[in-house]
C-alpha positions in Angstrom: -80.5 92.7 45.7 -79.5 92.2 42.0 -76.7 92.4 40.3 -74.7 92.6 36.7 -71.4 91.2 36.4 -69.3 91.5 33.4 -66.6 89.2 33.3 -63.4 88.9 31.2 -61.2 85.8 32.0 -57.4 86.2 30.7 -55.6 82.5 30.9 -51.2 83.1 30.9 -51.0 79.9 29.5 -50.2 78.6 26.2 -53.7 77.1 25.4 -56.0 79.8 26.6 -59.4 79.1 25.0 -60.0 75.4 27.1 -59.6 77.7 30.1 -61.9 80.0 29.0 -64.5 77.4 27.8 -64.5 75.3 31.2 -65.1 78.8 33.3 -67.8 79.6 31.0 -69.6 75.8 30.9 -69.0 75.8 35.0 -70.9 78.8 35.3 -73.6 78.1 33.1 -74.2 74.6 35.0 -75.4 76.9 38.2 -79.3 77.5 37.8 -79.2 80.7 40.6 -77.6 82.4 38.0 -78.1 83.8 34.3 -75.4 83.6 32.3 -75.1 85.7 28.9 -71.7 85.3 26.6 -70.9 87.6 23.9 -67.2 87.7 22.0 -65.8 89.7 24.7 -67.0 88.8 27.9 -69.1 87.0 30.1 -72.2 88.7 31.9 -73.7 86.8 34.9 -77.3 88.5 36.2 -78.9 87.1 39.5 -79.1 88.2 43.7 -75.9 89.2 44.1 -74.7 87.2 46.8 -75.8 83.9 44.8 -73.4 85.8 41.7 -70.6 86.3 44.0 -70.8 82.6 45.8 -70.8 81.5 42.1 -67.5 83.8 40.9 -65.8 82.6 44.2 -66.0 79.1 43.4 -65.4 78.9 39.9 -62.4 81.1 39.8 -61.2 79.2 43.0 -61.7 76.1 40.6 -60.3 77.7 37.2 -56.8 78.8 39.4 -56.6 75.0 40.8 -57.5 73.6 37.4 -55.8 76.0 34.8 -52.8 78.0 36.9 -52.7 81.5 36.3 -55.0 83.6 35.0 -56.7 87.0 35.3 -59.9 88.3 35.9 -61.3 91.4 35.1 -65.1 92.2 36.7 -67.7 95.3 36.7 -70.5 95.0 38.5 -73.8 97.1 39.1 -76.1 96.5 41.8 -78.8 96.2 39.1 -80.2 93.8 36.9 -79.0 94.7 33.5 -80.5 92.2 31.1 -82.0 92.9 28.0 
């Protein structure tokens, strides 16, 4: 099935745009996935269990890596790209 997520990444640190930047570079270095950035969030097209496999790791990575942060997600079951 495919999917549309948008993502919005919200560091509590200090120095918040690295964080961002690394998520954003990680998920672009996955080919299963389409990645799509604008100046307020992150949209990721794809299957949707390769998208969600993605998200999982590289939020698992960004918490381990970064500390706290939040994530914010929509998703449709539907390929959304322009």
């Amino acid at each position: 099935m495919k999917a549309s997520v948008e993502i919005s990444m919200y560091p509590l640190g200090r120095e918040y745009v690295p964080d961002i930047k690394a998520f954003i570079e990680n998920l672009k270095k996955n080919n299963s996935v389409t990645v799509q950035v604008n100046g307020m969030s992150t949209q990721i097209f794809g299957n949707y269990r390769e998208i969600m496999q993605v998200l999982t790791a590289e939020i698992e990575k960004s918490f381990e890596n970064h500390g706290k942060s939040v994530f914010v997600m929509k998703i449709i079951n539907a390929h959304l790209k322009e």
